[in-house]
Each structure stands twice: as C-alpha cells, then as structure tokens.
PyMOL Python script that loads the backbone (N, CA, C, O; Angstrom):
from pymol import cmd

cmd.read_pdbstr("""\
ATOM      1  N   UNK A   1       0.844  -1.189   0.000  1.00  0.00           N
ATOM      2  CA  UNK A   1       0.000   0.000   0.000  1.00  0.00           C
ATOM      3  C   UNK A   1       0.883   1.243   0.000  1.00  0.00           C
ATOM      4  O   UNK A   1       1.911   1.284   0.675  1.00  0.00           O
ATOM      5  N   UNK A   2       0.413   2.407  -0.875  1.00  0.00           N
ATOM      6  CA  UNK A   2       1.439   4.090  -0.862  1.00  0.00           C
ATOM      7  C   UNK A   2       1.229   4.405   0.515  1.00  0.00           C
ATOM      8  O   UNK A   2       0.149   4.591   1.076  1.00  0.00           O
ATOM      9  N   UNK A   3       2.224   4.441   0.935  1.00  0.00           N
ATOM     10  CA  UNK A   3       2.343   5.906   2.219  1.00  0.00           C
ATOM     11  C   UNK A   3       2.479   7.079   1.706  1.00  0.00           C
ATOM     12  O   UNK A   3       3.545   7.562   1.324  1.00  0.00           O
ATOM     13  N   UNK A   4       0.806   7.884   1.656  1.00  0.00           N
ATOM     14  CA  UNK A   4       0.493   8.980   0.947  1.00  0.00           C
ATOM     15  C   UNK A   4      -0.110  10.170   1.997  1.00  0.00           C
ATOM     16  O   UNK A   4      -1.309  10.227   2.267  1.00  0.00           O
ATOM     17  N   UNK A   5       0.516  10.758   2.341  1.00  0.00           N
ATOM     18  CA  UNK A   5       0.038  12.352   3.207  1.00  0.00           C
ATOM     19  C   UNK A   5      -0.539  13.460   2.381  1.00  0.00           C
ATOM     20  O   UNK A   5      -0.010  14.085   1.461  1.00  0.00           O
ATOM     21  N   UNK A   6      -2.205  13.618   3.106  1.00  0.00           N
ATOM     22  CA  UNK A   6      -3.033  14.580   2.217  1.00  0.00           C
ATOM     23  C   UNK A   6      -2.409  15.863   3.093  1.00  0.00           C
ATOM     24  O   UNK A   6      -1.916  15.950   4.218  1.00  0.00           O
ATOM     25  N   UNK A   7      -2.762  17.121   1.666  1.00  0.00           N
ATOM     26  CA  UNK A   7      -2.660  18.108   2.714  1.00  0.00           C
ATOM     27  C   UNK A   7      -3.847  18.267   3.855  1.00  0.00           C
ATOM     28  O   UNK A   7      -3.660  18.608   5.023  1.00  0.00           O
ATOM     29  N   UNK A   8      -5.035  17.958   3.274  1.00  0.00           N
ATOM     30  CA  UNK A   8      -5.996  18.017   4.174  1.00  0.00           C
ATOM     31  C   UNK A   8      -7.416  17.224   2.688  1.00  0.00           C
ATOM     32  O   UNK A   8      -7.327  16.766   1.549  1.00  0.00           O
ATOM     33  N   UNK A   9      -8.242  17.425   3.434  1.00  0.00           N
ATOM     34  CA  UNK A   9      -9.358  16.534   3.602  1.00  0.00           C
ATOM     35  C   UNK A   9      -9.680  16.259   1.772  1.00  0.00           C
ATOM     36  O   UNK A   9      -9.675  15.194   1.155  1.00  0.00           O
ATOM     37  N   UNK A  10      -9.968  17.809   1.225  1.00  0.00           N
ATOM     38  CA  UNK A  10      -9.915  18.681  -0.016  1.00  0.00           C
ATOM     39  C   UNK A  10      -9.182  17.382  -1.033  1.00  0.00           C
ATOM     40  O   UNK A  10      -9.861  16.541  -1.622  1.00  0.00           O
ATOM     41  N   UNK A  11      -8.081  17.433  -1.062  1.00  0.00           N
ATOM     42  CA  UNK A  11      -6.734  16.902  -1.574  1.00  0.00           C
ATOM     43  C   UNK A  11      -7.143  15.449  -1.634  1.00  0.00           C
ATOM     44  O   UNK A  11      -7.073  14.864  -2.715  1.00  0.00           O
ATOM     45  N   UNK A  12      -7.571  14.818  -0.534  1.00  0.00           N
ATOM     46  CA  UNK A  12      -7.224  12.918  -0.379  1.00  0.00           C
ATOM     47  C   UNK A  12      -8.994  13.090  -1.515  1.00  0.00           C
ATOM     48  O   UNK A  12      -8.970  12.543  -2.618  1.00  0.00           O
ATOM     49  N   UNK A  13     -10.227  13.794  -1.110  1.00  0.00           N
ATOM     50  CA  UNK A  13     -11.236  13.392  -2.090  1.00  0.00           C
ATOM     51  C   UNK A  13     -11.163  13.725  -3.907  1.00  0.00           C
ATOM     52  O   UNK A  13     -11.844  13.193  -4.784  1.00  0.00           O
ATOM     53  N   UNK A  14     -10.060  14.811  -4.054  1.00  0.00           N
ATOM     54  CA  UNK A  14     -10.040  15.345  -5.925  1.00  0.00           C
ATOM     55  C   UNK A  14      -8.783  13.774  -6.048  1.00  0.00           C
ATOM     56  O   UNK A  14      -9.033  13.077  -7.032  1.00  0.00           O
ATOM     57  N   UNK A  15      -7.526  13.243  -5.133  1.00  0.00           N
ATOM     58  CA  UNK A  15      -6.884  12.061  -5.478  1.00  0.00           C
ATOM     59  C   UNK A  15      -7.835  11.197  -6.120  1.00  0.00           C
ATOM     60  O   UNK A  15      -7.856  10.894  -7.313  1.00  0.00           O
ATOM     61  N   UNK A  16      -9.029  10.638  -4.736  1.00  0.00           N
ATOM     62  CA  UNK A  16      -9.221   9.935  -4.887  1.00  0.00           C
ATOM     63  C   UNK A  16     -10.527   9.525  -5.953  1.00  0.00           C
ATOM     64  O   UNK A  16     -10.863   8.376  -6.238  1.00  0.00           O
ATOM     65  N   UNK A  17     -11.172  10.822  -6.462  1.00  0.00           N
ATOM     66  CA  UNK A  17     -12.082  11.073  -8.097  1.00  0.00           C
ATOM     67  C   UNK A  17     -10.816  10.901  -8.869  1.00  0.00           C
ATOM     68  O   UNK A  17     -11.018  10.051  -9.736  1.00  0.00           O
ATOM     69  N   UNK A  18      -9.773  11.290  -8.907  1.00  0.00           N
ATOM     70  CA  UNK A  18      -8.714  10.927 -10.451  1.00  0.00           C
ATOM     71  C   UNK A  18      -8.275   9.845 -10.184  1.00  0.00           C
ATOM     72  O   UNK A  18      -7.743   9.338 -11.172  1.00  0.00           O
ATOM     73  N   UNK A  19      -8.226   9.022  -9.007  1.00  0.00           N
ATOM     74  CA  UNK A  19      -7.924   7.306  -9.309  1.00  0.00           C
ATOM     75  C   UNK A  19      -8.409   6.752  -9.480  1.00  0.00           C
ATOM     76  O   UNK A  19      -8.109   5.566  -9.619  1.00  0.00           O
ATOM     77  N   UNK A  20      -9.622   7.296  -9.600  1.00  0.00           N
ATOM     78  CA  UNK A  20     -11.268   6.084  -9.888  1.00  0.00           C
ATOM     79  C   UNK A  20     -11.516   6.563 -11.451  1.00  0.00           C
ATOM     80  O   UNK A  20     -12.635   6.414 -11.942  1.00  0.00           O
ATOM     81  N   UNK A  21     -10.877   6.906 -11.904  1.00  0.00           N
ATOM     82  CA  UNK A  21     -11.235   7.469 -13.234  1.00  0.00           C
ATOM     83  C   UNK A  21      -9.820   6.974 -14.176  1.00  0.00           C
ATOM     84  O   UNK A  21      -9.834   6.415 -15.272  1.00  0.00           O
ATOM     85  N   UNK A  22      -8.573   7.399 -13.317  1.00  0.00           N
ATOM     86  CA  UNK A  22      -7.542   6.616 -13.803  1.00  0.00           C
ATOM     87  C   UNK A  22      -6.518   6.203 -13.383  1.00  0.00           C
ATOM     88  O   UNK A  22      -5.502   6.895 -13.326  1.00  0.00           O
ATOM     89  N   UNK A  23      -6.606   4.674 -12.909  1.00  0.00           N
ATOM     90  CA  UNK A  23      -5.986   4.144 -11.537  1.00  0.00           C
ATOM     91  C   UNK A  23      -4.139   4.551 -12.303  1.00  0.00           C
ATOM     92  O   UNK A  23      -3.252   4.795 -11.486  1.00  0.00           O
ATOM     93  N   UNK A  24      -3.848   4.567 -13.584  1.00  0.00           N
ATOM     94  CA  UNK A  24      -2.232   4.664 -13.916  1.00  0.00           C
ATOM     95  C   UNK A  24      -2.083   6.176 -12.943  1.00  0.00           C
ATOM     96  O   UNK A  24      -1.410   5.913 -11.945  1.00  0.00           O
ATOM     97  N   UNK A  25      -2.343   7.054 -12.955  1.00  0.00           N
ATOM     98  CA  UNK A  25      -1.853   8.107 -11.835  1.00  0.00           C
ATOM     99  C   UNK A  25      -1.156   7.966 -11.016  1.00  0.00           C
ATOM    100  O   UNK A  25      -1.599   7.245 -10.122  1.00  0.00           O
ATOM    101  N   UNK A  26       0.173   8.479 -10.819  1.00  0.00           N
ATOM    102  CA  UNK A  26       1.412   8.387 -10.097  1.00  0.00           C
ATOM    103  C   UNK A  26       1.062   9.501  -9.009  1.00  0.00           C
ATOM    104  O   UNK A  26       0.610  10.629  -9.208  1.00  0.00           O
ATOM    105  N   UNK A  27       1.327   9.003  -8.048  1.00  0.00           N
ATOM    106  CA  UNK A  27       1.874   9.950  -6.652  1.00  0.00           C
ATOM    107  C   UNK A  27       2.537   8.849  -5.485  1.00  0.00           C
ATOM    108  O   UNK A  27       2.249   7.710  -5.118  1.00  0.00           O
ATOM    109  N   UNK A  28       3.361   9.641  -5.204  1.00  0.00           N
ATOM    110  CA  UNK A  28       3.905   9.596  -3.758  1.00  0.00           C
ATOM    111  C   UNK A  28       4.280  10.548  -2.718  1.00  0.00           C
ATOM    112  O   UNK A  28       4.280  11.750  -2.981  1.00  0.00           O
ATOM    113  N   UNK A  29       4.626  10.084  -1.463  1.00  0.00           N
ATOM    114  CA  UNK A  29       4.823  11.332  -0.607  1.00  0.00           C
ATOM    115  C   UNK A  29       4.070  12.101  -0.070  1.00  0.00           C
ATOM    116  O   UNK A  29       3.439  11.319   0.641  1.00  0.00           O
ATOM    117  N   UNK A  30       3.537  13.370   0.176  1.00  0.00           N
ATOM    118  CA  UNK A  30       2.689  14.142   0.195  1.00  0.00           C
ATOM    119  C   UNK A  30       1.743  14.834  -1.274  1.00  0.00           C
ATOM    120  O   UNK A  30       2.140  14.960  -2.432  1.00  0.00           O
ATOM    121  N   UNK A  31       0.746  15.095  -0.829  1.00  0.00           N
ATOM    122  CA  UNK A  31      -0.114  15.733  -1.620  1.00  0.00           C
ATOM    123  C   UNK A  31      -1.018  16.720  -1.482  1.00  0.00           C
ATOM    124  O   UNK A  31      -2.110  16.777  -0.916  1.00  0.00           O
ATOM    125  N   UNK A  32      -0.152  17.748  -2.307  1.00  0.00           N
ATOM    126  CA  UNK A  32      -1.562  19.296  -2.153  1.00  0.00           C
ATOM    127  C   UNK A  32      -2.918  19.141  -2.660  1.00  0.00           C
ATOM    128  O   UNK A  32      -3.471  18.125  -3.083  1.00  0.00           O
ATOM    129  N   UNK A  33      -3.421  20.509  -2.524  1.00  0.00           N
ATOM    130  CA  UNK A  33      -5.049  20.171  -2.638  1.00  0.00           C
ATOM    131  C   UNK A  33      -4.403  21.059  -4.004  1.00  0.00           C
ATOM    132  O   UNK A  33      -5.516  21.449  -4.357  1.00  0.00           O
ATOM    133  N   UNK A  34      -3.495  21.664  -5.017  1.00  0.00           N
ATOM    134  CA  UNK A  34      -2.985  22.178  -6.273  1.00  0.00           C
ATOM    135  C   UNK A  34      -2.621  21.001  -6.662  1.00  0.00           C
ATOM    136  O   UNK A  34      -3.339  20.787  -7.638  1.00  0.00           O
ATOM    137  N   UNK A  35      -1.767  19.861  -6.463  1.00  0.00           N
ATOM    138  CA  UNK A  35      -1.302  19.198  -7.220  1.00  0.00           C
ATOM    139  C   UNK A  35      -2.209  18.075  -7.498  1.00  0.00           C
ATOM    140  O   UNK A  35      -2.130  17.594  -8.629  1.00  0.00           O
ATOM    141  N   UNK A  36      -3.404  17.359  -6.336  1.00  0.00           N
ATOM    142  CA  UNK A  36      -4.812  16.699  -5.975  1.00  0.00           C
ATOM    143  C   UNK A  36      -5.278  17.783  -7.396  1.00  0.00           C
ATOM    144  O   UNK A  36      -5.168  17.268  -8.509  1.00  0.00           O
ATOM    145  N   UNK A  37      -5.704  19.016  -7.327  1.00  0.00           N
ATOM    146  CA  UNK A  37      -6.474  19.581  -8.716  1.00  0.00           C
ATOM    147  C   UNK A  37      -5.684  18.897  -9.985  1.00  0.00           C
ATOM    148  O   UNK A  37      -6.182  17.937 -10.573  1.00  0.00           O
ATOM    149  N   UNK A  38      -4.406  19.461 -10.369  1.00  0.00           N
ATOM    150  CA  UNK A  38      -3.622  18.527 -10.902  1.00  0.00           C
ATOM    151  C   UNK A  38      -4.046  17.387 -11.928  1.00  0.00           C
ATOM    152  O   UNK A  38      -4.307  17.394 -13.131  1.00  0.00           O
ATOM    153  N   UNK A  39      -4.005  16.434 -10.974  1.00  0.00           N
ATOM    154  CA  UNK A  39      -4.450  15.040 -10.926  1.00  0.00           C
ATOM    155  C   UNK A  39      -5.484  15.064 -11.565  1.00  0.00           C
ATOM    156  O   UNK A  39      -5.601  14.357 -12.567  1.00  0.00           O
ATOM    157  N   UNK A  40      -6.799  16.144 -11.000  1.00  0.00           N
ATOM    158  CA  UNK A  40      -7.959  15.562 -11.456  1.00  0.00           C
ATOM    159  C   UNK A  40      -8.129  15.982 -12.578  1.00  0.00           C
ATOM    160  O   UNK A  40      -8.642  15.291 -13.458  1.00  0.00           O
ATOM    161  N   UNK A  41      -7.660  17.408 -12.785  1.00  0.00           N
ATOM    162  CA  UNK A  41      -7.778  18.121 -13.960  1.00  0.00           C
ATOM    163  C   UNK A  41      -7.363  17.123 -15.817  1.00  0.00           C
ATOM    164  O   UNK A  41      -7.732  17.162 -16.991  1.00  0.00           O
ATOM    165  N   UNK A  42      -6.320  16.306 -14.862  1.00  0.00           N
ATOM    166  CA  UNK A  42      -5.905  14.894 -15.968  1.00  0.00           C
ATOM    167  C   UNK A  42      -6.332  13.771 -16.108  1.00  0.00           C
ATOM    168  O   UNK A  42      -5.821  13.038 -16.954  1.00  0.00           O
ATOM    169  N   UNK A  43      -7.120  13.448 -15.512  1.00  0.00           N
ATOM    170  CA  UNK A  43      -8.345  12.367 -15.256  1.00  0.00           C
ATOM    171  C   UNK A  43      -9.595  13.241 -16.103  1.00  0.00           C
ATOM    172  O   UNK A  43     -10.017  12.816 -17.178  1.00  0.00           O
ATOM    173  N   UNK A  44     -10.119  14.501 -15.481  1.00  0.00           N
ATOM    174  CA  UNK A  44     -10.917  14.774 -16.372  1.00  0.00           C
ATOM    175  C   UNK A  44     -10.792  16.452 -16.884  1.00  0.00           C
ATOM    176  O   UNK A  44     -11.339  17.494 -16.522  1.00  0.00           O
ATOM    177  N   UNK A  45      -9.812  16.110 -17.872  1.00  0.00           N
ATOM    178  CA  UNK A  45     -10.104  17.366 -18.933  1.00  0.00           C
ATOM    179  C   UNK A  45     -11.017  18.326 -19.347  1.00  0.00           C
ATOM    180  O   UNK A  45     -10.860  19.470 -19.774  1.00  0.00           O
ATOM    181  N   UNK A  46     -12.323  17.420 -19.075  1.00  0.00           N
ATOM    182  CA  UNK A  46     -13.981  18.230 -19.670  1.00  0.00           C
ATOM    183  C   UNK A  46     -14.272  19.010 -18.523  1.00  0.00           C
ATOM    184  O   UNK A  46     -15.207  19.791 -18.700  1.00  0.00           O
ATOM    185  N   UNK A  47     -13.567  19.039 -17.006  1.00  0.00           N
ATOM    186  CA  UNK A  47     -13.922  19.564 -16.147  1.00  0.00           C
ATOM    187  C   UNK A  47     -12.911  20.952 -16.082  1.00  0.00           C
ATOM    188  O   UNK A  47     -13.474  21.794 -15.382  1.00  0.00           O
ATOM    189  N   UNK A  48     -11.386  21.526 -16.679  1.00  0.00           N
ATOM    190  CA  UNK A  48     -10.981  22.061 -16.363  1.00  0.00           C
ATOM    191  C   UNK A  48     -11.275  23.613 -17.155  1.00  0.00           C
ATOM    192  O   UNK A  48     -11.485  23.918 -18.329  1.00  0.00           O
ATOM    193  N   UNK A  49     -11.179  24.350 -15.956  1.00  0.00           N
ATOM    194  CA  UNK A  49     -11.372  25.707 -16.317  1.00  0.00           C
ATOM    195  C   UNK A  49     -10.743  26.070 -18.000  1.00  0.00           C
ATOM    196  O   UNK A  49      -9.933  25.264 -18.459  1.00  0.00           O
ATOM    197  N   UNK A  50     -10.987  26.798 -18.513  1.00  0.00           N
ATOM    198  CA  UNK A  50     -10.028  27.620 -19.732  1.00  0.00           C
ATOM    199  C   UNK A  50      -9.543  28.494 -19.006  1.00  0.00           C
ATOM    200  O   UNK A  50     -10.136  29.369 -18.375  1.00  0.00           O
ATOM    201  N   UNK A  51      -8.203  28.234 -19.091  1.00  0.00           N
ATOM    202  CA  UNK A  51      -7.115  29.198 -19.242  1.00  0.00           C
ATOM    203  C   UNK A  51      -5.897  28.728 -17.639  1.00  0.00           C
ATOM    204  O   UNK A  51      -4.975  29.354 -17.115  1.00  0.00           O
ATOM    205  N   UNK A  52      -6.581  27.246 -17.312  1.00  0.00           N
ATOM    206  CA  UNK A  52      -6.216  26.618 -16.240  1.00  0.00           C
ATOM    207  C   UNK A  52      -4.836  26.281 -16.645  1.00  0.00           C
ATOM    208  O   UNK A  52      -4.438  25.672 -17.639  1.00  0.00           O
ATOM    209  N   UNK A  53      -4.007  26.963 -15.369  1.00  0.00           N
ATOM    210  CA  UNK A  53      -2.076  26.058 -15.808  1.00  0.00           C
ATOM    211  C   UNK A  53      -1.807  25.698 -14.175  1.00  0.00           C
ATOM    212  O   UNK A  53      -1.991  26.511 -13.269  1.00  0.00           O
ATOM    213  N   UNK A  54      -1.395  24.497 -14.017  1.00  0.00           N
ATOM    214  CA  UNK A  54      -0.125  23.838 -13.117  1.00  0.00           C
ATOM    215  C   UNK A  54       0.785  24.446 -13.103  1.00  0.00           C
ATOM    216  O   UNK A  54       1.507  24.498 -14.099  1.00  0.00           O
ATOM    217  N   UNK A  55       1.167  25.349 -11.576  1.00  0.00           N
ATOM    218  CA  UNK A  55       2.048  26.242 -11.918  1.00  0.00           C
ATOM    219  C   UNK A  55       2.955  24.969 -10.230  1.00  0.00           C
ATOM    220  O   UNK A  55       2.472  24.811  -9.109  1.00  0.00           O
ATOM    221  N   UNK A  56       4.387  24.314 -10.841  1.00  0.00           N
ATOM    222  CA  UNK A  56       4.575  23.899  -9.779  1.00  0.00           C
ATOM    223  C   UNK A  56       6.146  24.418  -9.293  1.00  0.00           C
ATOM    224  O   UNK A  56       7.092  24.647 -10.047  1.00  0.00           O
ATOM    225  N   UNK A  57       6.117  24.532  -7.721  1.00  0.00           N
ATOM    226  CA  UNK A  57       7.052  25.655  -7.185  1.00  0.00           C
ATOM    227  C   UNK A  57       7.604  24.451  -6.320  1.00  0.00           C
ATOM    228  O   UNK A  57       6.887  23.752  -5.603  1.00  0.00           O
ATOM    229  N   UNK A  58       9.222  24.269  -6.508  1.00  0.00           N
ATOM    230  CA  UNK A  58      10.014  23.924  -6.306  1.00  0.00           C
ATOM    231  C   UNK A  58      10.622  24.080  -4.791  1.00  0.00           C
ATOM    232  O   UNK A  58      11.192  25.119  -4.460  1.00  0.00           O
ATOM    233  N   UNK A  59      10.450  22.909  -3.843  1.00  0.00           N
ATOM    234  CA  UNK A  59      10.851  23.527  -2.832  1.00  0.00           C
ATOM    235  C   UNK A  59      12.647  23.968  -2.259  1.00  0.00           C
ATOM    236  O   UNK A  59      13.576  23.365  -2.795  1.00  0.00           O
ATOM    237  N   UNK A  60      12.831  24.644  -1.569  1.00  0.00           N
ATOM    238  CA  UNK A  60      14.556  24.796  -1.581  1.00  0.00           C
ATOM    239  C   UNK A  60      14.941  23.756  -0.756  1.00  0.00           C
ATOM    240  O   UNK A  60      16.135  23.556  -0.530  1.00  0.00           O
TER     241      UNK A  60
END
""", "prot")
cmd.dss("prot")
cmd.show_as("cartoon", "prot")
cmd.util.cbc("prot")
cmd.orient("prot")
C-alpha cells in the first residue's frame, strides 16, 4: 500500500475522483489540494477551467 500524506481533507477526495477514473496516476509522498487539482484536472479534462495552468514551485 502508498504511504500517501493529504494536505488536508480537499486533496485525499479530488486524489481519490482521479484514481477512480484513472488508476495509472502516479503519486507519492505528500499531496496538495494544487497538485490533488492537478491530478484531477488529468483524469478529467472536460472539467478544467479555460485558461487553467499547473504552476509547480520547487521547494529549496
């Protein structure tokens, strides 16, 4: 089983709509409720805003 840390509640339910839609989805580690959007936004395309970007910030 992943040892997977939500950021909070938000995050573990948009994971867990993009793994039921498409179990190949990679994560490990922790998970934001941005990178959880992410996810879902790639599971389902027909749902994402226009003009929607993954902006991801690198930690030091």
């Amino acid at each position: 089983m992943k040892s997977i840390i939500y950021e909070n509640h938000d995050a573990y339910l948009l994971y867990q709509a993009a793994i039921d839609r498409n179990p190949d989805l990679q994560a490990h580690g922790s998970i934001s409720v941005q990178y959880a959007l992410y996810l879902y936004y790639k599971a389902y395309p027909e749902e994402r805003p226009m003009g929607y970007r993954y902006k991801h910030h690198a930690s030091a």
